[in-house]
KOLFI-875376 format. One record per residue (C-alpha): residue number from 0; x, y, z. Coordinates in pm, whole numbers, plus 50000, padded with zeros to 5 digits. Layout:
N
DRENTOR  num      u      v      w
DRENTOR  NUM      X      Y      Z
...
END
This chain:
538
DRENTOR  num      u      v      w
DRENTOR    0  53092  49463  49698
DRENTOR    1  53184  49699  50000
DRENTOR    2  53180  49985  49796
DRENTOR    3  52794  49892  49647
DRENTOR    4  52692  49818  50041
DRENTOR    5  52823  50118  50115
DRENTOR    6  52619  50340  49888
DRENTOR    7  52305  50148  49980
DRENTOR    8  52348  50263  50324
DRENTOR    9  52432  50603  50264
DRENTOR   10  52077  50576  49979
DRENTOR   11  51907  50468  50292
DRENTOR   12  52055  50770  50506
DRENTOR   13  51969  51022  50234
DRENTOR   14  51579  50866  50203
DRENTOR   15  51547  50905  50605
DRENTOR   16  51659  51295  50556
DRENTOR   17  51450  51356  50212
DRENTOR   18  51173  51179  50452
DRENTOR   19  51193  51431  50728
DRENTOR   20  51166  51696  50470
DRENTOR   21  50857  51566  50299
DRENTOR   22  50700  51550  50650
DRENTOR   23  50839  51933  50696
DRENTOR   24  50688  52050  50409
DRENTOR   25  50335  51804  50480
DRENTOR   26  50410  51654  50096
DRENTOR   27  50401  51307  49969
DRENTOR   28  50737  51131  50029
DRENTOR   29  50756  50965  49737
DRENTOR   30  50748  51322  49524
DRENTOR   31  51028  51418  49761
DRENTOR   32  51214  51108  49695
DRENTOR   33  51166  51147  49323
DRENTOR   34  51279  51528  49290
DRENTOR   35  51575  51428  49546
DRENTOR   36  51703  51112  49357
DRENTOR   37  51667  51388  49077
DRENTOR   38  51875  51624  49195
DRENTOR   39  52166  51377  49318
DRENTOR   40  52192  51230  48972
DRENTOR   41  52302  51554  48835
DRENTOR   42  52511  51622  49071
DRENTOR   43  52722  51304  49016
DRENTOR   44  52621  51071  49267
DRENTOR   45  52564  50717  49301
DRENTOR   46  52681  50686  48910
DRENTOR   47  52765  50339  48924
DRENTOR   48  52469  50250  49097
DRENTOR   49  52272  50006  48855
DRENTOR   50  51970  49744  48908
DRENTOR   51  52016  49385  48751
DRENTOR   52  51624  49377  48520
DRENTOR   53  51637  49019  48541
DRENTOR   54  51641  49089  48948
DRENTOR   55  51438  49392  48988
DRENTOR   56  51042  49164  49001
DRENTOR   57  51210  48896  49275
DRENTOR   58  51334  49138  49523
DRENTOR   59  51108  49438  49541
DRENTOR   60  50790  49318  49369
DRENTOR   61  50654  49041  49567
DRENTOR   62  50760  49168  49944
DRENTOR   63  50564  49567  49794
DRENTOR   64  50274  49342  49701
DRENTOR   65  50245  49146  49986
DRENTOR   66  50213  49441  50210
DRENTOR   67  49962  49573  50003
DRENTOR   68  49773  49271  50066
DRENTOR   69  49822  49284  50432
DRENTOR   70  49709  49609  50462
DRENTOR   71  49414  49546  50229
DRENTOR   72  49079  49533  50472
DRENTOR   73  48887  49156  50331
DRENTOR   74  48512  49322  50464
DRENTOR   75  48612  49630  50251
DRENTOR   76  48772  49466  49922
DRENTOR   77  48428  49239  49924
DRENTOR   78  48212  49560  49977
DRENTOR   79  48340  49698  49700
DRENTOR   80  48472  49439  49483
DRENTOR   81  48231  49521  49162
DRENTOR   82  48418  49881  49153
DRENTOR   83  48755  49733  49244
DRENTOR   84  48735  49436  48943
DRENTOR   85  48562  49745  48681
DRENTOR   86  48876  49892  48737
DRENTOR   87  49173  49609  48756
DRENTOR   88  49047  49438  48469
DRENTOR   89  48859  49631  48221
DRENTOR   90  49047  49971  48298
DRENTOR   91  49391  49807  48233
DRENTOR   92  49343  49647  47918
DRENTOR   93  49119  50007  47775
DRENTOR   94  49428  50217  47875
DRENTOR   95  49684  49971  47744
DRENTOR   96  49520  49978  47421
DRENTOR   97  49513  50415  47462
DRENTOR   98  49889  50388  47522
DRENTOR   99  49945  50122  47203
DRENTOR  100  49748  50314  46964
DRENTOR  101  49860  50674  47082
DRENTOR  102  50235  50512  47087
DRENTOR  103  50234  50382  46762
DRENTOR  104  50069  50687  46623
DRENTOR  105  50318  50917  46765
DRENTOR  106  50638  50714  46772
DRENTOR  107  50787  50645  46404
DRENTOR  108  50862  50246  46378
DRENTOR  109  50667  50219  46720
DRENTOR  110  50497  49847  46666
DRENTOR  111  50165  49784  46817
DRENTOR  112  50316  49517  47006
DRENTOR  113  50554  49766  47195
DRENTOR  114  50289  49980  47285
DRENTOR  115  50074  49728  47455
DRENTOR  116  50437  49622  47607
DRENTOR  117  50423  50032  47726
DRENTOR  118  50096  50052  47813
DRENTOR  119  50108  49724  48046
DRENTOR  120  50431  49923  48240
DRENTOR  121  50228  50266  48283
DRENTOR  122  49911  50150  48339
DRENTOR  123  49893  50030  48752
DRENTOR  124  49874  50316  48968
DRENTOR  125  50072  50356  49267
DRENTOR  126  49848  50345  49576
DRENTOR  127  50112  50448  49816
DRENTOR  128  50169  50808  49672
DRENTOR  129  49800  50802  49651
DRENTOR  130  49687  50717  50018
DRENTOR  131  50005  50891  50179
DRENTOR  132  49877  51175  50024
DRENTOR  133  49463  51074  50156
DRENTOR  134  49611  51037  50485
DRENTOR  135  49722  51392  50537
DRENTOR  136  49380  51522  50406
DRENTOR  137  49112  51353  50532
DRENTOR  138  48878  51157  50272
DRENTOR  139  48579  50900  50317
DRENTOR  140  48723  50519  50434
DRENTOR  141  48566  50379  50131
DRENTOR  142  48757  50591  49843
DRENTOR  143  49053  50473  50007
DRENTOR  144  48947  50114  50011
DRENTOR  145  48835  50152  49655
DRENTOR  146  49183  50264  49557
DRENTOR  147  49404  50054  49744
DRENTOR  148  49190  49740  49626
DRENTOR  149  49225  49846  49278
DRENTOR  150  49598  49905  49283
DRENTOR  151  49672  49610  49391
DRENTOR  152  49483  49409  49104
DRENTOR  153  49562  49635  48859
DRENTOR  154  49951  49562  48940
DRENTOR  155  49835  49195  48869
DRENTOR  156  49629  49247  48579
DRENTOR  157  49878  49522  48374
DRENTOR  158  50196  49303  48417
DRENTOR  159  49991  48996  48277
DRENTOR  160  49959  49262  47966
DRENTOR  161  50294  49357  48020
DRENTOR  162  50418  48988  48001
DRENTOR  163  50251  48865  47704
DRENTOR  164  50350  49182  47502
DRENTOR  165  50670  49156  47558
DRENTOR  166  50628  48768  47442
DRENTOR  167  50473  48932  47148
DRENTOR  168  50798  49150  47125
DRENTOR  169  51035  48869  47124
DRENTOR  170  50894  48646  46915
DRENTOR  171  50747  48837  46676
DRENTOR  172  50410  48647  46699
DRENTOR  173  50079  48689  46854
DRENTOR  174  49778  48493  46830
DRENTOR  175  49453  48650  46994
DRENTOR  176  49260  48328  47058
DRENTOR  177  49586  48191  47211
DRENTOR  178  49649  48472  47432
DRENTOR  179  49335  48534  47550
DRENTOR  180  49330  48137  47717
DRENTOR  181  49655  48157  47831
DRENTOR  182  49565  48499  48003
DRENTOR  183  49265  48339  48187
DRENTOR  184  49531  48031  48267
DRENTOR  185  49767  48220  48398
DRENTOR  186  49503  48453  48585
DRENTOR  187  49319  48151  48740
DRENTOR  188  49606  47878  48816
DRENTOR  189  49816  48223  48955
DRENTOR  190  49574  48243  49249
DRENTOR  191  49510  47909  49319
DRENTOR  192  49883  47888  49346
DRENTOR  193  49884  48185  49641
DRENTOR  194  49569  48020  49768
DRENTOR  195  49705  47703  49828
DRENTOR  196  50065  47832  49939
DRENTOR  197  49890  48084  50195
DRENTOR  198  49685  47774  50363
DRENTOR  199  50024  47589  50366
DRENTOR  200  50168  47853  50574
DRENTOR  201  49884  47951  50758
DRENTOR  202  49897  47579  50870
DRENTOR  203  50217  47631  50975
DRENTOR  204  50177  47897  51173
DRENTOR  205  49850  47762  51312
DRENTOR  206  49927  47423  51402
DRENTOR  207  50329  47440  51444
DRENTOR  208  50510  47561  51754
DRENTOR  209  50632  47900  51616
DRENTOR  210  50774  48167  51777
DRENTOR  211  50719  48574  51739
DRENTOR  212  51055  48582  51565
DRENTOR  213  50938  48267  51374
DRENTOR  214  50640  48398  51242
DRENTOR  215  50805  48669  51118
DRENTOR  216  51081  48507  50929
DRENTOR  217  50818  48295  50743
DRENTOR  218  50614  48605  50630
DRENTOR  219  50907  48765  50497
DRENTOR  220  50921  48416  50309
DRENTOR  221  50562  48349  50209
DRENTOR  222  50567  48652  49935
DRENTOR  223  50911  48510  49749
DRENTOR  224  50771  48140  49772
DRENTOR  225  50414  48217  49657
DRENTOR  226  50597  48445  49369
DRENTOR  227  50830  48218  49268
DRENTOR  228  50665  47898  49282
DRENTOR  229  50386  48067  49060
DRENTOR  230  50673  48192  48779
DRENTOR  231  50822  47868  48798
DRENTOR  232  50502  47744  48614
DRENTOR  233  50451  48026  48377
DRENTOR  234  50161  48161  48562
DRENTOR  235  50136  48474  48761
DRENTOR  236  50354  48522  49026
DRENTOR  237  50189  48876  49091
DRENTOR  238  49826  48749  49143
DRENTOR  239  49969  48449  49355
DRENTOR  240  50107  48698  49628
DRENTOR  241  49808  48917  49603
DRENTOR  242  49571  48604  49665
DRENTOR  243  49788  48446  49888
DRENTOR  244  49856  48722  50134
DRENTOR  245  49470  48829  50105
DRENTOR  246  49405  48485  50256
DRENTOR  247  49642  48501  50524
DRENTOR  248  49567  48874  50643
DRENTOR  249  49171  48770  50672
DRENTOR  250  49293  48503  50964
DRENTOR  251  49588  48700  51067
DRENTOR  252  49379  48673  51424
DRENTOR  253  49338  48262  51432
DRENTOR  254  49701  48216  51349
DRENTOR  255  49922  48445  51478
DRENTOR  256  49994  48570  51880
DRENTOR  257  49934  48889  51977
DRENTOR  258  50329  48926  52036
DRENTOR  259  50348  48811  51624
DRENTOR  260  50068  49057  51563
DRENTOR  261  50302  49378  51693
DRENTOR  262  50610  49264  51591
DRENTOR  263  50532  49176  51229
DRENTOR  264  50331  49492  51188
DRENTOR  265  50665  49653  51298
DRENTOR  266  50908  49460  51050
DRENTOR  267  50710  49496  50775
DRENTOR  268  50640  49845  50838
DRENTOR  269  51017  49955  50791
DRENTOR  270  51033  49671  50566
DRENTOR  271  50798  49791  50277
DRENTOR  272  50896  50176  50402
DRENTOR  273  51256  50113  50287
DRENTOR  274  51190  49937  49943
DRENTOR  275  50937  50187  49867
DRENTOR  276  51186  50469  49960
DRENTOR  277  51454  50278  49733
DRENTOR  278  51235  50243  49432
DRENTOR  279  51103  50589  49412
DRENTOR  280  51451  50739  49476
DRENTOR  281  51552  50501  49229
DRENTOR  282  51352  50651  48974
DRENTOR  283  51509  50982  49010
DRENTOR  284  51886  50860  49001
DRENTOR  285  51832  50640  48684
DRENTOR  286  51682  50928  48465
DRENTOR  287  51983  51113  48374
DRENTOR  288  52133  50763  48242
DRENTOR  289  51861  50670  48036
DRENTOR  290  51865  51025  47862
DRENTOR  291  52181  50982  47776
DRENTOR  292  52139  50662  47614
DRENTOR  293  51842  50838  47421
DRENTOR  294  51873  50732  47034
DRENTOR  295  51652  51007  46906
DRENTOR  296  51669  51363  47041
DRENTOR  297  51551  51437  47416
DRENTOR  298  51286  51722  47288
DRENTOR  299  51108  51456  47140
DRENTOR  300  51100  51212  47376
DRENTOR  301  50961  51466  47644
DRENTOR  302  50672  51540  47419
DRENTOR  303  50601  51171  47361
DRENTOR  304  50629  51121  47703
DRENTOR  305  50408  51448  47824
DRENTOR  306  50155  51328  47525
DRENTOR  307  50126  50984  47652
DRENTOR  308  50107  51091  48023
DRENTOR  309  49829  51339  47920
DRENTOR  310  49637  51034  47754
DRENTOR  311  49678  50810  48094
DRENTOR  312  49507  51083  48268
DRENTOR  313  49234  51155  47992
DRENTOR  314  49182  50800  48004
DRENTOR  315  49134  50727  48382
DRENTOR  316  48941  51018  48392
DRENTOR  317  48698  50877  48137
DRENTOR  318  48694  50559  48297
DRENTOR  319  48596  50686  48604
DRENTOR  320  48307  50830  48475
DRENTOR  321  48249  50552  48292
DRENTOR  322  48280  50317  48563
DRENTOR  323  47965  50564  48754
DRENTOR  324  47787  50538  48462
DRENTOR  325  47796  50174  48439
DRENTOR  326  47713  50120  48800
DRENTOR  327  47415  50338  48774
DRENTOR  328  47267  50115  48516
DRENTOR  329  47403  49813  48634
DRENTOR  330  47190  49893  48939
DRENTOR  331  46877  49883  48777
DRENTOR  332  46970  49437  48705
DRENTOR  333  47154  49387  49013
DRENTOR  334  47245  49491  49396
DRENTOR  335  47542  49750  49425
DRENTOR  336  47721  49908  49694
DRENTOR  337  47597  50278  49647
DRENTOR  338  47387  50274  49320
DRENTOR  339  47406  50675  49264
DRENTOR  340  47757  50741  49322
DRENTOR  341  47795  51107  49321
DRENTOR  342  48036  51326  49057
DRENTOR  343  48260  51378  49342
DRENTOR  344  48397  51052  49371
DRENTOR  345  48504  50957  48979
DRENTOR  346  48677  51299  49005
DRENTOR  347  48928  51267  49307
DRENTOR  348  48971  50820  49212
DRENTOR  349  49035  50998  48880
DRENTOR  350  49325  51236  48971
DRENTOR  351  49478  50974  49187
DRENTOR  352  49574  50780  48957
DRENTOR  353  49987  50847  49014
DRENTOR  354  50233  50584  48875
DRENTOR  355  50511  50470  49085
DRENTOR  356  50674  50172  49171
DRENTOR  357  50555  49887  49006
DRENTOR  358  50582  50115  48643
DRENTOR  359  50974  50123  48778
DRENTOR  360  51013  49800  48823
DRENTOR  361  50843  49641  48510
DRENTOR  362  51029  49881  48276
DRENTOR  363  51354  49800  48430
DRENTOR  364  51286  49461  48386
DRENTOR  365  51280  49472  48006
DRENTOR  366  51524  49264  47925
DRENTOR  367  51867  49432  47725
DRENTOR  368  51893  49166  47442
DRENTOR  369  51616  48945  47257
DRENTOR  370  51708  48611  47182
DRENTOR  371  51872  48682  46841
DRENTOR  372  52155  48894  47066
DRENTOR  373  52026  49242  46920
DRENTOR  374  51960  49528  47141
DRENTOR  375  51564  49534  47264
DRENTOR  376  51421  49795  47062
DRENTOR  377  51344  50134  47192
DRENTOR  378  51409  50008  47536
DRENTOR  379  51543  50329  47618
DRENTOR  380  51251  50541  47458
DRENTOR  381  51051  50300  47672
DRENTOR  382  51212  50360  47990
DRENTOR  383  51247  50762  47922
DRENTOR  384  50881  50748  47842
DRENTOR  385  50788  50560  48180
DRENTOR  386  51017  50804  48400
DRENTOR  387  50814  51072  48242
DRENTOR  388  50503  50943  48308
DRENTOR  389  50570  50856  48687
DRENTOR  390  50717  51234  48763
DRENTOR  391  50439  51395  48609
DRENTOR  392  50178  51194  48730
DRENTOR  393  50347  51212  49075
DRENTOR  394  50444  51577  49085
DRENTOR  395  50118  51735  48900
DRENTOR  396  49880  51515  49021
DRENTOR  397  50026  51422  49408
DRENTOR  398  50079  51826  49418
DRENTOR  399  49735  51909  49344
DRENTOR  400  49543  51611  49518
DRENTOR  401  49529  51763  49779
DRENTOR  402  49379  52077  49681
DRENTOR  403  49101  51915  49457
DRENTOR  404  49033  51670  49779
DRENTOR  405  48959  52015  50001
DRENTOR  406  48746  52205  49700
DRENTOR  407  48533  51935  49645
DRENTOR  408  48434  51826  49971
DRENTOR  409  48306  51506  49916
DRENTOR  410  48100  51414  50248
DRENTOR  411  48130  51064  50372
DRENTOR  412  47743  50883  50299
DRENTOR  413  47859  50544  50327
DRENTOR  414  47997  50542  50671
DRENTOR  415  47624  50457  50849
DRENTOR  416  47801  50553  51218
DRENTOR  417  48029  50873  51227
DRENTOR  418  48412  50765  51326
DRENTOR  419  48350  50950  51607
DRENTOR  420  48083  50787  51757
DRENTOR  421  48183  50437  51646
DRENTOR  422  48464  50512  51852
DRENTOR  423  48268  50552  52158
DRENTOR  424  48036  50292  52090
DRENTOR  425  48299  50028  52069
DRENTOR  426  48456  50146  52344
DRENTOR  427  48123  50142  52559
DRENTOR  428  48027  49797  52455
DRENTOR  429  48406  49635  52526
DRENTOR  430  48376  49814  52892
DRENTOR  431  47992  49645  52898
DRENTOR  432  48117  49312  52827
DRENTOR  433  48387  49339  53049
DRENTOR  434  48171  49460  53340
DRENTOR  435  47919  49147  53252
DRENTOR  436  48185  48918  53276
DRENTOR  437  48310  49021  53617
DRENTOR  438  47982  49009  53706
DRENTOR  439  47888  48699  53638
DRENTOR  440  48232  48536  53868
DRENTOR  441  48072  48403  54189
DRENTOR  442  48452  48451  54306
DRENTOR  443  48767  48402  54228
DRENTOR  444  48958  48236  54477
DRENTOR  445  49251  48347  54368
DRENTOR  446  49178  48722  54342
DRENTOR  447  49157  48930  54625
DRENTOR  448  48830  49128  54657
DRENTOR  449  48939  49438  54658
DRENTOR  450  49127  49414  54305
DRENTOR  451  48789  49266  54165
DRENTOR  452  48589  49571  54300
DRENTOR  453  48844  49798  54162
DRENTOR  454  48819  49658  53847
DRENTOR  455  48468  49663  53870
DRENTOR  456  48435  50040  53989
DRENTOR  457  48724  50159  53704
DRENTOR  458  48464  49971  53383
DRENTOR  459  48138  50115  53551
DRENTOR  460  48296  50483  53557
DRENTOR  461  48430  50406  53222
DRENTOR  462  48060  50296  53138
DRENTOR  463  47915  50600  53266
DRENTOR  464  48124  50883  53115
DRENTOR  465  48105  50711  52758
DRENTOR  466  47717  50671  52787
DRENTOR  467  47715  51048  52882
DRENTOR  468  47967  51109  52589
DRENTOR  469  47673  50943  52359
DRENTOR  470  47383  51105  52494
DRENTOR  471  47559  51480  52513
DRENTOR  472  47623  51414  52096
DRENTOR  473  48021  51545  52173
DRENTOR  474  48343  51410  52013
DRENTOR  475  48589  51212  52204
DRENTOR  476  48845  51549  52259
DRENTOR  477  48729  51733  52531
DRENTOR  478  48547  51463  52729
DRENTOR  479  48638  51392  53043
DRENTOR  480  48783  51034  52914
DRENTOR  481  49000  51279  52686
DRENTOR  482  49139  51470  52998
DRENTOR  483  49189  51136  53192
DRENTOR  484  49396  51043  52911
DRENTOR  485  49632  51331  52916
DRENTOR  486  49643  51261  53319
DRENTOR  487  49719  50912  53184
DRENTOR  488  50043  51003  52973
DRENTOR  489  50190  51178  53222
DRENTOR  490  50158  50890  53498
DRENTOR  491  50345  50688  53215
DRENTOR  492  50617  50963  53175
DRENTOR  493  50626  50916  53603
DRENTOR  494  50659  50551  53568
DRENTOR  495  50928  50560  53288
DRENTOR  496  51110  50788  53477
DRENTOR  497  51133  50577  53812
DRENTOR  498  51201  50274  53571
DRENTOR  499  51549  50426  53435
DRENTOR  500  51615  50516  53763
DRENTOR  501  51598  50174  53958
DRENTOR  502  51773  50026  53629
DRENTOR  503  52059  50220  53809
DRENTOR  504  52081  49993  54095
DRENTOR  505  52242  49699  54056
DRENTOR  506  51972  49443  54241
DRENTOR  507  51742  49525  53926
DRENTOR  508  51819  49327  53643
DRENTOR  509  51763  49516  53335
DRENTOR  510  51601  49226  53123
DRENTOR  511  51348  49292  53379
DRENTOR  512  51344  49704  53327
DRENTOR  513  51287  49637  53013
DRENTOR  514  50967  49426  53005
DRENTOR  515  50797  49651  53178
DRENTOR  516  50949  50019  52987
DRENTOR  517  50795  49767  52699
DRENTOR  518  50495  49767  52878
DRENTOR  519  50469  50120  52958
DRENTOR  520  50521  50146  52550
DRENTOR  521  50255  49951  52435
DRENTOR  522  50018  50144  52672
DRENTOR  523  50153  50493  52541
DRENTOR  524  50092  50351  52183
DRENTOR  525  49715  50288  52234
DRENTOR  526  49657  50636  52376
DRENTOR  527  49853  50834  52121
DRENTOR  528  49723  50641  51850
DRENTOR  529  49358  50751  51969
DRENTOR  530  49518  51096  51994
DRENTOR  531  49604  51093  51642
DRENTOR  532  49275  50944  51499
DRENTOR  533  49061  51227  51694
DRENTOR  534  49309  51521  51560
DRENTOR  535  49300  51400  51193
DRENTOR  536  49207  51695  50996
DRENTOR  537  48815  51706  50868
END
């Protein structure tokens, strides 16, 4: 047990360094993590490092989804939720029936069966190789929306392929009419169970005296119990963590404190940084030990698995276009969020569609025997295929993502305000209010009147140079707000400074130092986080 401990720390030294590179070299992490847990597997390392299958769905899946969920903007998903459902749904089940009949064409003594069972496992894309990668080069709000949203229902809808396939697999019988109520059961009574879960906890934390650290502790929980209490039923655990933690980031606001609010956003943030780094290192490490338990020859596995990772990309590149063509006429019937999409946008969705970490984590789960105590067949071939898939969809496509995303320019139409601007304007109108409400105190008894005509002078200047900011047409750099805000960090730096400097003195206790270096922090965050959004790259 020390020994396994051991090389999970030493996994989570080697992500931080393979990290640091990927940032170096201004790639994706997870294709760094892939090639690196590559690399170390030949050279020996981490050999005895294996992953329980009938674990693998309890301990990364529902925490990764849960994230997703959190991160997931409500306004957004509902914006574009005909897109977003055209592709969980409909996509999913089109390119798990590419994958079963190209499968069982290619694969001698491939069933059908099997190759819905692969094309369930390949079929999600991975939305964190694709918006790491959207991050560095700058791309409209909504396409990123669009492909978080989808990812995270098409993890729901492919493993609800991938589970009754595999049902199909290990009993040797499938009814259609059957399956196809049982998949709306377990689609329907799946959410209702994260529905009802996430208003049990949002209670909880609404209506319960919780603490910061409280809160925290019972969203690391609410993912395994909405999860599990879903499986426990037979219905999908998947969609129950999706719904439920949809629910509870729309009232994140009513019902947690702002002290819950930065903490959690920190946890979860190294949290889902460190599973995700796992997984996709993972997925380097294991593929030397599944070639080796390879029944057939390796040649011929690659070229099943390049030909099947060609056909996911043919196919999401039809469906994109598909899915433009079917909005255009759908518009004609019925209201649509943008009803003439342009070329540009089928084309980069298209190309983005990398597999990652829930592809991992449903072919590992594949269970060794079937219930008769014979091997599962072509688990191997399965696994080799789905390794092959993920590094070529990761390394071709995360490679050259950014390149397409920079020659074909696709201009942002559906922001109404520029980023820019919005900026200003929010700012201007939260100085405005804050100026109105001063205002409007007769007095304040217990504020002296100099600190309320400070206040008041600081929002009217801050009033004035944004409405001149507006009217000149500028961006935010190069304002004089910008240039107060450079003054501004180095007053900080000053006030740090003189901070570790009394903590010297003994008649300072340093619980108190602290609060306010915290403090200092939190102010330094909100300015270099405006830094960063004005410097993103165009």
């Amino acid at each position: 047990m020390q020994n396994l401990f051991l090389e999970f720390v030493y996994l989570v030294l080697i992500i931080l360094a393979l990290v640091m590179l990927a940032s170096k070299l201004r790639l994706a992490y997870p294709i760094v993590l892939v090639l690196g847990g590559l690399a170390l597997s030949f050279l020996g390392l981490f050999a005895n490092l294996t992953i329980d299958p009938e674990i693998v769905f309890l301990i990364f899946l529902p925490p990764l989804l849960y994230e997703a969920a959190w991160q997931v903007s409500w306004k957004e998903f509902w914006k574009w939720r005909r897109v977003i459902t055209s592709f969980a749904f409909p996509v999913v089940i089109l390119t798990s029936c590419m994958v079963a009949v190209v499968s069982q064409a290619l694969i001698p003594g491939f069933t059908l069966a099997l190759g819905f069972l692969l094309g369930g496992i390949v079929s999600p894309p991975d939305a964190v190789s694709a918006t790491t990668i959207m991050r560095q080069v700058k791309v409209p709000r909504a396409l990123v929306s669009i492909i978080e949203g989808e990812s995270l229902l098409n993890d729901a809808s492919s493993l609800i392929v991938f589970r009754f396939a595999l049902a199909a697999v290990l009993t040797g019988q499938f009814h259609f009419g059957e399956a196809a109520g049982s998949f709306v059961l377990v689609i329907v009574l799946g959410t209702l169970i994260g529905v009802a879960l996430g208003f049990a906890f949002y209670a909880v934390h609404r209506w319960l005296p919780t603490t910061p650290s409280i809160d925290i502790v019972l969203t690391l929980l609410a993912p395994y119990c909405m999860y599990y209490a879903a499986e426990h039923f037979h219905y999908s655990g998947v969609l129950a963590v999706v719904s439920g933690g949809l629910l509870m980031s729309s009232r994140r606001h009513t019902m947690l404190s702002y002290r819950s609010r930065i903490e959690g956003v920190n946890v979860w943030s190294v949290l889902g940084f460190v599973l995700n780094g796992l997984v996709f290192l993972l997925i380097g490490l294991a593929l030397p030990a599944i070639t080796r338990q390879l029944d057939g020859g390796l040649g011929q596995a690659i070229v099943y698995g390049l030909l099947i990772s060609l056909a996911l990309i043919v196919g999401r590149m039809l469906c994109s276009f598909g899915a433009v063509a079917f909005t255009r006429f759908a518009s004609r019937f019925i209201t649509v969020a943008d009803a003439h999409p342009s070329w540009k946008f089928p084309v980069i969705s298209g190309w983005a569609g990398m597999r990652g970490v829930v592809s991992l984590a449903a072919a590992l789960s594949i269970p060794l025997l079937t219930p008769a105590g014979q091997p599962f067949p072509y688990r191997n071939l399965i696994l080799f295929i789905t390794f092959v898939v993920i590094l070529v969809t990761l390394v071709l496509q995360g490679l050259t993502l950014p390149w397409l995303i920079r020659w074909v320019q696709l201009e942002d139409k559906y922001a109404v305000i520029p980023a820019a601007r919005q900026e200003l304007l929010i700012q201007k109108k939260l100085a405005l209010v804050a100026l109105r409400y001063v205002d409007e105190q007769p007095g304040l008894p217990d504020a002296p009147a100099d600190y309320l005509q400070n206040l008041r002078a600081r929002l009217q200047l801050d009033t004035q140079v944004l409405e001149q900011a507006l009217l000149d047409g500028r961006p935010a750099e190069g304002n004089t707000m910008q240039r107060f805000h450079h003054l501004y960090l180095a007053l900080l730096d000053q006030q740090r400074a003189l901070l570790h400097e009394m903590n010297h003195r003994m008649e300072f206790d340093e619980e108190v130092i602290r609060k306010y270096l915290a403090i200092l922090d939190l102010e330094e965050y909100k300015l270099r986080e405006k830094q960063l959004q004005e410097a993103a790259p165009a």
